[in-house]
N, CA and C atoms as an extended XYZ file, in Angstrom:
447
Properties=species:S:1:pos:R:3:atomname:S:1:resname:S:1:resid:I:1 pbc="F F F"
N        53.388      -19.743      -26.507 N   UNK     1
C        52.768      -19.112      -25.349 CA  UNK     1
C        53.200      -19.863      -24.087 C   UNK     1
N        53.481      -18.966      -22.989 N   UNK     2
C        53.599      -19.811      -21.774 CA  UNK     2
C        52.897      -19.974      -21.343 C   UNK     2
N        52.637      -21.531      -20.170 N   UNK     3
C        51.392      -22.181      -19.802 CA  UNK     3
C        51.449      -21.708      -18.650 C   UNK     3
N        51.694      -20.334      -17.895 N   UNK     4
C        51.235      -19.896      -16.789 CA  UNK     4
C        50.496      -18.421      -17.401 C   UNK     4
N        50.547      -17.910      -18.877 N   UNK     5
C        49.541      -17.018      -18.835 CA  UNK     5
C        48.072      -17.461      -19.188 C   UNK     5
N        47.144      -16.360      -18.756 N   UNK     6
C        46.009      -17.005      -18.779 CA  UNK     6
C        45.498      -17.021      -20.652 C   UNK     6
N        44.594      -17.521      -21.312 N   UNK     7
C        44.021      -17.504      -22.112 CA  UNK     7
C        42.236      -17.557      -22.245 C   UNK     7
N        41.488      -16.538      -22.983 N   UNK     8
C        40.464      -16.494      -23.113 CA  UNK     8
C        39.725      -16.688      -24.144 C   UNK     8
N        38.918      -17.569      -23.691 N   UNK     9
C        37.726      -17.659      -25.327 CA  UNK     9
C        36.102      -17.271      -24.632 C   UNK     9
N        35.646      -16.871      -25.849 N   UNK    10
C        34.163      -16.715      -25.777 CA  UNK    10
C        33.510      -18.387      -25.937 C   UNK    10
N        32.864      -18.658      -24.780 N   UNK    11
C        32.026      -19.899      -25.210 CA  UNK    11
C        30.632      -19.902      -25.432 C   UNK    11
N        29.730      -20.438      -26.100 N   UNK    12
C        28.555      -20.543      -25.669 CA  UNK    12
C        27.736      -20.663      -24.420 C   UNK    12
N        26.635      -20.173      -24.034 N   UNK    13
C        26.517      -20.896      -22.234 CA  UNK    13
C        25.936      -22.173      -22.790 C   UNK    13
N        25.191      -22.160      -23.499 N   UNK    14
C        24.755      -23.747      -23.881 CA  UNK    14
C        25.353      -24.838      -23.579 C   UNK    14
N        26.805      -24.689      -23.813 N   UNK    15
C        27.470      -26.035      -24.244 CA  UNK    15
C        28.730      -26.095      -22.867 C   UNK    15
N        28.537      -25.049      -21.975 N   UNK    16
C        29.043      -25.295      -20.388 CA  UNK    16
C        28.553      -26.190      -19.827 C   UNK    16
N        29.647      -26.976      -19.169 N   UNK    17
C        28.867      -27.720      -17.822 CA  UNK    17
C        28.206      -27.207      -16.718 C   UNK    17
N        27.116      -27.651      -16.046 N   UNK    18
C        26.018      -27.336      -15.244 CA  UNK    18
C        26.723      -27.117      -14.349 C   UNK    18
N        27.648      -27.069      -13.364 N   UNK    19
C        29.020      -26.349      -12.817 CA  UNK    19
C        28.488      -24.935      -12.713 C   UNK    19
N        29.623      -24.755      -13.961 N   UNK    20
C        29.603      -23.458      -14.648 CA  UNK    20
C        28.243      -22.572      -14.773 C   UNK    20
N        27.898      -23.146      -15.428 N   UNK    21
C        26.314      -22.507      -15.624 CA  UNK    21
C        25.698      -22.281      -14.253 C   UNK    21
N        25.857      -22.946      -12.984 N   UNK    22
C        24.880      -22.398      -12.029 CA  UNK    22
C        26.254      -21.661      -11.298 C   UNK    22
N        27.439      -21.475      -11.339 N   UNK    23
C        28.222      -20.350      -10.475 CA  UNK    23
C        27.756      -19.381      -11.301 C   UNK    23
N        27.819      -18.911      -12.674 N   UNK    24
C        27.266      -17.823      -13.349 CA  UNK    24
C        25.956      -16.789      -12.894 C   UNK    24
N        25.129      -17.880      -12.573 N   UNK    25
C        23.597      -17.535      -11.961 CA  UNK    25
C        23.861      -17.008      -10.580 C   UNK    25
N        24.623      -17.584       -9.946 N   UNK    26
C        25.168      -17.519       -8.149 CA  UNK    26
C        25.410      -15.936       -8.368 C   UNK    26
N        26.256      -15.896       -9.590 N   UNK    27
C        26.700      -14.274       -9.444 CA  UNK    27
C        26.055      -13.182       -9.773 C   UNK    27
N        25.360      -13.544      -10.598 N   UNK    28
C        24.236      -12.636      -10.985 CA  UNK    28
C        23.201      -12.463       -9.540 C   UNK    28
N        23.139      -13.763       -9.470 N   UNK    29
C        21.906      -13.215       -7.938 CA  UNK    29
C        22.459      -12.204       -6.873 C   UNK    29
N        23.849      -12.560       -6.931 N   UNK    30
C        24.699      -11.602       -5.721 CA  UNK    30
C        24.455      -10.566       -6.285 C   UNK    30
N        24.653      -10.061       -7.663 N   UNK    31
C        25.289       -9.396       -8.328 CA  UNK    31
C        23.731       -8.134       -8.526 C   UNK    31
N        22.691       -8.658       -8.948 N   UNK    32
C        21.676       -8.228       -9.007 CA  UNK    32
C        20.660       -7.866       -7.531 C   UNK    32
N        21.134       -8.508       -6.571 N   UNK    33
C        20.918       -8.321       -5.255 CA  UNK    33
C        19.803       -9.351       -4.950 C   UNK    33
N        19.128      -10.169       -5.700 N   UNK    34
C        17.938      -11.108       -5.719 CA  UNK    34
C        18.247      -12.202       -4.191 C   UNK    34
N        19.630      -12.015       -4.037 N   UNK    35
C        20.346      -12.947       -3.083 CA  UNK    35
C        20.912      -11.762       -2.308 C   UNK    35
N        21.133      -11.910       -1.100 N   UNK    36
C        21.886      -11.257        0.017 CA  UNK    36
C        23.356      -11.861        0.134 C   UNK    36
N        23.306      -13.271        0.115 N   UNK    37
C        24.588      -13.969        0.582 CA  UNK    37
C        25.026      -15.219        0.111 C   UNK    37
N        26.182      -15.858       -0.361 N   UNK    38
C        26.624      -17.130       -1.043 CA  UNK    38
C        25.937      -17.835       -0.769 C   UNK    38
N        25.653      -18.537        0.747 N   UNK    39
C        24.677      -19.483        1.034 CA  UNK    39
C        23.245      -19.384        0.414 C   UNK    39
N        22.594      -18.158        0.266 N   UNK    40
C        21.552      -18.583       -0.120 CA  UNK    40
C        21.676      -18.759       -1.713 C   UNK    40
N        22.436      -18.335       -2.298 N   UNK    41
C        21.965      -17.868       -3.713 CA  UNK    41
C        22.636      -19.465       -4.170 C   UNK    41
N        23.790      -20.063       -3.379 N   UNK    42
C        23.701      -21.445       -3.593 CA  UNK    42
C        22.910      -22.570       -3.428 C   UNK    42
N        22.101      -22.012       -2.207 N   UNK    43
C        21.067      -23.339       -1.926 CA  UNK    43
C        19.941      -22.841       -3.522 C   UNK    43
N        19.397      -21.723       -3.672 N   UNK    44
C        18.651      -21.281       -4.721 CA  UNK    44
C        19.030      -22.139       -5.503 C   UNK    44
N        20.350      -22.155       -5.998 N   UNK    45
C        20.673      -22.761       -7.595 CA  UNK    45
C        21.047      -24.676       -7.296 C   UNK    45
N        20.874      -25.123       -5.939 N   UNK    46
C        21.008      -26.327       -5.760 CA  UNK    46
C        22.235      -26.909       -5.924 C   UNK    46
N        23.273      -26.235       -5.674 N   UNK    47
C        24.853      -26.405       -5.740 CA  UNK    47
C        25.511      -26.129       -4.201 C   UNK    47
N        27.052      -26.800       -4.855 N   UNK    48
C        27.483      -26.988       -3.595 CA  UNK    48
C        28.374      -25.358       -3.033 C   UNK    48
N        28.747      -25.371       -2.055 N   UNK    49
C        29.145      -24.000       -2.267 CA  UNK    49
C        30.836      -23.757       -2.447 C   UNK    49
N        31.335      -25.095       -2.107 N   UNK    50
C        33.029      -25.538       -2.860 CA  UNK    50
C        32.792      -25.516       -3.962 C   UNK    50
N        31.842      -26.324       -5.284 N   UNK    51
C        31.783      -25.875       -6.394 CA  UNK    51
C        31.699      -24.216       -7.173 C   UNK    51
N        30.805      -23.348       -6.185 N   UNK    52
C        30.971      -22.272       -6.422 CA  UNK    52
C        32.077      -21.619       -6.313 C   UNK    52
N        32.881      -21.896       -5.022 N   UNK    53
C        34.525      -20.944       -5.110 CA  UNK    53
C        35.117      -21.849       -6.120 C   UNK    53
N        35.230      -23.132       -6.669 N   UNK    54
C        35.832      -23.501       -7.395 CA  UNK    54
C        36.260      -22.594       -8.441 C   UNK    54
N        34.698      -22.497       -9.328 N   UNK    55
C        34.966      -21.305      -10.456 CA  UNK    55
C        34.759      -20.268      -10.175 C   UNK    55
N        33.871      -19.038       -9.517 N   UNK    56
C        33.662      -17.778       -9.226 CA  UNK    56
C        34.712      -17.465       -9.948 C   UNK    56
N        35.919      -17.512       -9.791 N   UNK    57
C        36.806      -16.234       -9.705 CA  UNK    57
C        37.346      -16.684      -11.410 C   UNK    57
N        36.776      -17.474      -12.016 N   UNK    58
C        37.598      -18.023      -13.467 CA  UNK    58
C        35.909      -17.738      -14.178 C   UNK    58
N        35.088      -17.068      -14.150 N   UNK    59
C        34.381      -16.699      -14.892 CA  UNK    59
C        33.417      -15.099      -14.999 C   UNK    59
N        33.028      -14.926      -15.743 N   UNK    60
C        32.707      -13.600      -15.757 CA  UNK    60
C        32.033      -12.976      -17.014 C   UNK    60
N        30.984      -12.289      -17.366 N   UNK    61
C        30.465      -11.776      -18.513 CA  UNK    61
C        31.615      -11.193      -19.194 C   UNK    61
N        31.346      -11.461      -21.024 N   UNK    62
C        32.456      -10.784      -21.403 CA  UNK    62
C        32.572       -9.565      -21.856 C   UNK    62
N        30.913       -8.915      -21.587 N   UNK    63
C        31.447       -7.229      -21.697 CA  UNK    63
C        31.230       -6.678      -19.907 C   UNK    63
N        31.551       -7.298      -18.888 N   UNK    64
C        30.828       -6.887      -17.912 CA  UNK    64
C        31.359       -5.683      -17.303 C   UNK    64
N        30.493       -4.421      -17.433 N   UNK    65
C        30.880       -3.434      -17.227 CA  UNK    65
C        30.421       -2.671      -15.708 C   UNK    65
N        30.406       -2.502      -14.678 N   UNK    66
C        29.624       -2.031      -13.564 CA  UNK    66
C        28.881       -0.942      -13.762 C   UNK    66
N        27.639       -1.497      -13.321 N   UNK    67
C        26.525       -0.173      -13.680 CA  UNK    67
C        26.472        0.697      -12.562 C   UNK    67
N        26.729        2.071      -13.004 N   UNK    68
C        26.443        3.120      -12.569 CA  UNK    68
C        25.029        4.007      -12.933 C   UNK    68
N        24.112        4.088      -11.572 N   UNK    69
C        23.161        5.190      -11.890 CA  UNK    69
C        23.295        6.351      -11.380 C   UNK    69
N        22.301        7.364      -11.466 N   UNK    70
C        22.501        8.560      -11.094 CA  UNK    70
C        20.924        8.623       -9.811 C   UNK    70
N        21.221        9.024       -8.696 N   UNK    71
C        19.920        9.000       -8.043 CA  UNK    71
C        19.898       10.772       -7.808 C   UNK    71
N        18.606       11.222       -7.751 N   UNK    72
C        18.095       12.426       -7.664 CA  UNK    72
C        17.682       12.129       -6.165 C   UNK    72
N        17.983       12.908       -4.993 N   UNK    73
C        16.595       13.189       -3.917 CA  UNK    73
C        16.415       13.978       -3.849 C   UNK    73
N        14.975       14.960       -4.508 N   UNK    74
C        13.942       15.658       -3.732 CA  UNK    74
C        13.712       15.509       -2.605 C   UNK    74
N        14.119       16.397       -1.772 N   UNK    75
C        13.620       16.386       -0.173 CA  UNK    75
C        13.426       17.520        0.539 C   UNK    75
N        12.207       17.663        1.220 N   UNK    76
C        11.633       19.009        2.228 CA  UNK    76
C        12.324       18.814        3.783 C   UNK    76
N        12.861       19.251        3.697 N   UNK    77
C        13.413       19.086        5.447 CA  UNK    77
C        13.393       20.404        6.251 C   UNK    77
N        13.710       19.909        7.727 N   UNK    78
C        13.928       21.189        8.349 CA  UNK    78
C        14.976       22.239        7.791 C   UNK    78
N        14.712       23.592        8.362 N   UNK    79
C        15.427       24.457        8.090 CA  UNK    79
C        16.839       24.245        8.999 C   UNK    79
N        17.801       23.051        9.365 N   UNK    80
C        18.775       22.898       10.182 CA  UNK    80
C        19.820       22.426        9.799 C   UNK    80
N        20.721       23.137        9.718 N   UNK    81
C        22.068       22.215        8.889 CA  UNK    81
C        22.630       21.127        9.504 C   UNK    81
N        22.151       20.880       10.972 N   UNK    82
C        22.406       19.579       11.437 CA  UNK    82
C        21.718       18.691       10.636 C   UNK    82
N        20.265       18.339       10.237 N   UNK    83
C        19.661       17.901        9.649 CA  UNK    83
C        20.431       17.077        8.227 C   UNK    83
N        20.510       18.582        7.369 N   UNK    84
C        21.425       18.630        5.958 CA  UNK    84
C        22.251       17.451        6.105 C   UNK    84
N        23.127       18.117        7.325 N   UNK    85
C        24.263       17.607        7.221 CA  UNK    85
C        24.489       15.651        7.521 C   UNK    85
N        23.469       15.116        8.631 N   UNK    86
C        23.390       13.840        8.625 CA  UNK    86
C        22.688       13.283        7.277 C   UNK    86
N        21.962       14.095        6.219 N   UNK    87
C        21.342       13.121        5.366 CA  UNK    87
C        23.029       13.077        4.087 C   UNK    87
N        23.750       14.398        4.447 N   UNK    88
C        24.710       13.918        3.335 CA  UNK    88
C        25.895       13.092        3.912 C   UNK    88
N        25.535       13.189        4.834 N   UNK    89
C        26.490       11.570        5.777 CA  UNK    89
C        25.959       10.323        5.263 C   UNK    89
N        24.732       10.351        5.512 N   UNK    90
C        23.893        8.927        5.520 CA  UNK    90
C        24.380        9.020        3.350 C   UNK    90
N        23.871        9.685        3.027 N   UNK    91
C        23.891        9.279        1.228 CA  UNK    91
C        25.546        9.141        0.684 C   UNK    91
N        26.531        9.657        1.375 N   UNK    92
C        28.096        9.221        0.985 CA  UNK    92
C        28.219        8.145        1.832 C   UNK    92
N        27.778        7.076        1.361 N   UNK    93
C        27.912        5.983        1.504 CA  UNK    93
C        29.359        5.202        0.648 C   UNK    93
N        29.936        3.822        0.710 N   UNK    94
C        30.929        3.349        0.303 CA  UNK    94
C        30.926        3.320       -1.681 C   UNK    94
N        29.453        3.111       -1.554 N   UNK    95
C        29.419        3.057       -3.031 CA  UNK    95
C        28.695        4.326       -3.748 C   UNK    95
N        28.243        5.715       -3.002 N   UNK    96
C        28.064        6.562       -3.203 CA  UNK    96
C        28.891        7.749       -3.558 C   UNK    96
N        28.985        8.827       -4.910 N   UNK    97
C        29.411        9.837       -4.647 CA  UNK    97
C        28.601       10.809       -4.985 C   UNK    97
N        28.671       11.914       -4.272 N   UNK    98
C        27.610       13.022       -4.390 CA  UNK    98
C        28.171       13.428       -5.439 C   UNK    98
N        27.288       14.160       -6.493 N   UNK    99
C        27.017       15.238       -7.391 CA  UNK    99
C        26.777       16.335       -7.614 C   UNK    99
N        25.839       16.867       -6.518 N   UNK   100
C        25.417       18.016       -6.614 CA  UNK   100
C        24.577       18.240       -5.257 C   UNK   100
N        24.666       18.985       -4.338 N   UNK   101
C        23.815       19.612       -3.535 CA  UNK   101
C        23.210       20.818       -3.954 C   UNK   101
N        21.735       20.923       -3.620 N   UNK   102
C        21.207       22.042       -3.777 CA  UNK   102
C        20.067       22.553       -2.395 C   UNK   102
N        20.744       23.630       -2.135 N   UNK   103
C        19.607       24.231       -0.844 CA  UNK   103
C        18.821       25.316       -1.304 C   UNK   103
N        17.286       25.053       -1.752 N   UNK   104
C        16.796       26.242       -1.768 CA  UNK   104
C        16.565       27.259       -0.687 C   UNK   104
N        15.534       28.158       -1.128 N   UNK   105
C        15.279       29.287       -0.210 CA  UNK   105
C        14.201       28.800        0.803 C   UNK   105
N        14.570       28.874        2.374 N   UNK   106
C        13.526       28.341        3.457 CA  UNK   106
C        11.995       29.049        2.944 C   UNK   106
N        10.814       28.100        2.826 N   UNK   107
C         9.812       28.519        3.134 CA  UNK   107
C         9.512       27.928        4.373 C   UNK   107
N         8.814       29.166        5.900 N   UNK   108
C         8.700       28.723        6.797 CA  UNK   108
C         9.621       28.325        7.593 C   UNK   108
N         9.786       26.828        7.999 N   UNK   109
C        10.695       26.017        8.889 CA  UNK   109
C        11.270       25.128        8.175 C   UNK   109
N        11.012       24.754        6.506 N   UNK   110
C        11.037       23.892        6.045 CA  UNK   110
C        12.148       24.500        4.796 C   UNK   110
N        13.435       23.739        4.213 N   UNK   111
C        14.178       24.179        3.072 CA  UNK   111
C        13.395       22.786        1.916 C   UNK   111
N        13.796       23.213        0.872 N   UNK   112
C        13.898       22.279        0.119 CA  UNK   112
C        15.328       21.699       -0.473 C   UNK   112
N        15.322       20.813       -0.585 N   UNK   113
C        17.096       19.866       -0.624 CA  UNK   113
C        17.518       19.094       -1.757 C   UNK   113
N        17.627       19.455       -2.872 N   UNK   114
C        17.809       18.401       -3.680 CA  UNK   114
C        19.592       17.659       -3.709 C   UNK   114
N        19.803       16.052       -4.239 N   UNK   115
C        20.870       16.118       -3.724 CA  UNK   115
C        21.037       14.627       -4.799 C   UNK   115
N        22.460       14.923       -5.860 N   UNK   116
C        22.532       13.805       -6.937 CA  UNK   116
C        23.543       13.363       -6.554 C   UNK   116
N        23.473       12.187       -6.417 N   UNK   117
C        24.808       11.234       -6.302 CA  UNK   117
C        24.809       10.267       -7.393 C   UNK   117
N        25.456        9.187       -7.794 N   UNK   118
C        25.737        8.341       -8.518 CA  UNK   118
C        26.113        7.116       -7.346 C   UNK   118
N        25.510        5.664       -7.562 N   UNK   119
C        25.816        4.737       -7.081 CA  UNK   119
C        26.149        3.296       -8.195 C   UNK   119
N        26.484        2.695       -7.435 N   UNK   120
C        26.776        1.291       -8.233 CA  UNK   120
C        26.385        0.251       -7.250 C   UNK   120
N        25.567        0.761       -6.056 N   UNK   121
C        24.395        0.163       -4.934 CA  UNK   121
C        23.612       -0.888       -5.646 C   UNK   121
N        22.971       -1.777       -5.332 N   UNK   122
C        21.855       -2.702       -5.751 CA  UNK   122
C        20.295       -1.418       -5.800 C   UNK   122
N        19.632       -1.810       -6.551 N   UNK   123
C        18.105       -1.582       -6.260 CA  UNK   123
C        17.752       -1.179       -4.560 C   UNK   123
N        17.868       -2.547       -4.301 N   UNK   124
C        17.490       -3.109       -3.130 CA  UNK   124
C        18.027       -1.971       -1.578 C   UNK   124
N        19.259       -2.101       -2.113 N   UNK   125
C        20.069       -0.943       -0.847 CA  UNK   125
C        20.103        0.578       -0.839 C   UNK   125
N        19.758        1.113       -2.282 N   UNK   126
C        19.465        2.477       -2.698 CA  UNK   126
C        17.690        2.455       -1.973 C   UNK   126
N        16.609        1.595       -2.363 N   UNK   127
C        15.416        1.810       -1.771 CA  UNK   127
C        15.855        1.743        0.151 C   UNK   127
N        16.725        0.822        0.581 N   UNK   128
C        16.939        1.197        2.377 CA  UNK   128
C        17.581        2.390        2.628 C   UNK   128
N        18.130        2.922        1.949 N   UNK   129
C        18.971        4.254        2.014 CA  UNK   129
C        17.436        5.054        2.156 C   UNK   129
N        16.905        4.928        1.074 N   UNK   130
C        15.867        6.000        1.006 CA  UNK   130
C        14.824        6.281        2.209 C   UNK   130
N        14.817        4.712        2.234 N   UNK   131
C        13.734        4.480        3.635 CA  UNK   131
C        14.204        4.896        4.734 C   UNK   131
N        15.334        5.400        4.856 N   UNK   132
C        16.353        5.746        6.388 CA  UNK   132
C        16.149        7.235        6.265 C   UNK   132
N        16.428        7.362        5.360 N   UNK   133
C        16.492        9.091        5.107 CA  UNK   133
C        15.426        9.401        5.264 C   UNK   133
N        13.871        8.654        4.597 N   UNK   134
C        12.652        9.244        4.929 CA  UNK   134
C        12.454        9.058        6.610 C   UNK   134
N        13.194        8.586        7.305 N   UNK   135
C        12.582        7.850        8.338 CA  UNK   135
C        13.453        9.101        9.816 C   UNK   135
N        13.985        9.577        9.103 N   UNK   136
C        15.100       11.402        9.920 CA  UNK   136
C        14.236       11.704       10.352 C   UNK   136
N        14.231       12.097       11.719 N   UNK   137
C        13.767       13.371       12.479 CA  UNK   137
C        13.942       14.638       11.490 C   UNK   137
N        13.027       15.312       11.140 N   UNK   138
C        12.626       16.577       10.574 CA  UNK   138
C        12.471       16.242        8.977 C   UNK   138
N        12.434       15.027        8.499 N   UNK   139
C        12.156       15.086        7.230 CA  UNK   139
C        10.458       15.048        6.818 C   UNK   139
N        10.307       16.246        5.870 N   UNK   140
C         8.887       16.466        5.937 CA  UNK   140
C         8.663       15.727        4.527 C   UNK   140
N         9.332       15.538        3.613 N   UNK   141
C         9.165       14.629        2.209 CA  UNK   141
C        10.340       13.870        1.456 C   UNK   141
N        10.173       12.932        1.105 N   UNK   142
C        11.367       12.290        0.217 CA  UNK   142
C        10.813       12.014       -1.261 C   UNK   142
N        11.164       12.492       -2.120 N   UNK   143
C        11.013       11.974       -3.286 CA  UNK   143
C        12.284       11.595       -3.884 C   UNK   143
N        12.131       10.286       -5.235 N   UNK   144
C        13.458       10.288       -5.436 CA  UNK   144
C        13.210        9.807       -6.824 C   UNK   144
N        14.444       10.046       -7.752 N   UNK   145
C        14.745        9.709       -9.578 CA  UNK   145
C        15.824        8.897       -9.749 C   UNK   145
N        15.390        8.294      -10.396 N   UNK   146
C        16.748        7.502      -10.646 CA  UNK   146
C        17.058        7.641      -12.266 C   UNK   146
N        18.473        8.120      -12.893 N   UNK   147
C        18.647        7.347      -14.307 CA  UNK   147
C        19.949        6.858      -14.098 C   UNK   147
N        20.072        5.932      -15.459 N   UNK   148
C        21.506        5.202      -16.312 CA  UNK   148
C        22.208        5.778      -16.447 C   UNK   148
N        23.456        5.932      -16.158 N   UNK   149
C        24.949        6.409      -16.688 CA  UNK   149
C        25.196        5.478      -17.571 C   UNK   149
């Protein structure tokens, strides 16, 4: 084998050095959103943050697959396709793709909107999405579903 390709083994985390073991955690906090930013999720784990770029990029779960969910919004809005049209601005977001729009039939002034996208968003940034969208001029309800892909 040549000593410039890489090679991989499964290790225990047990038997890693404390290094290792807290860049792992660093990433998960990013990763899980518990942390916003390197600095904090390093001061969290009490490491340095040169130790963290050290390894970051030489470790990684070994089935780590990116989770994709599916979000549902139920939503009553005005009867205005300006309206429509900024909430499917605001939800195609970088890590958003829509699925499905649905416009029912206006009762009144009000349509009903349902609208599925799939993200790979944190928790954390799918609930501010939501809170923005509830927060539209003419939105009369937000409900929202989430499942697993």
């Amino acid at each position: 084998m040549k000593t410039d390709e890489k090679q991989f083994y499964l290790i225990d985390f047990q038997i890693l050095p404390e290094a290792i073991k807290k860049t792992i955690r660093v990433k998960e906090m990013l990763k899980d959103g518990s942390r916003n930013t390197v600095n904090e999720a390093v001061k969290a784990m009490k490491m340095s943050r040169s130790a963290y770029y050290k390894y970051k990029d030489h470790v990684a779960p070994a089935f780590d697959k990116p989770k994709e969910r599916a979000i549902i919004f139920f939503i009553i809005v005005q009867n205005d396709y300006s309206i429509i049209n900024k909430i499917i601005k605001k939800i195609s977001g970088v890590n958003n793709i829509i699925l499905t729009i649905n416009r029912g039939c206006p009762v009144g002034k009000y349509v009903p909107l349902t609208v599925a996208f799939k993200t790979k968003d944190t928790v954390k940034v799918v609930a501010e999405l939501t809170e923005a969208i509830r927060k539209m001029k003419g939105i009369k309800s937000l409900e929202s579903k989430e499942e697993g892909i």
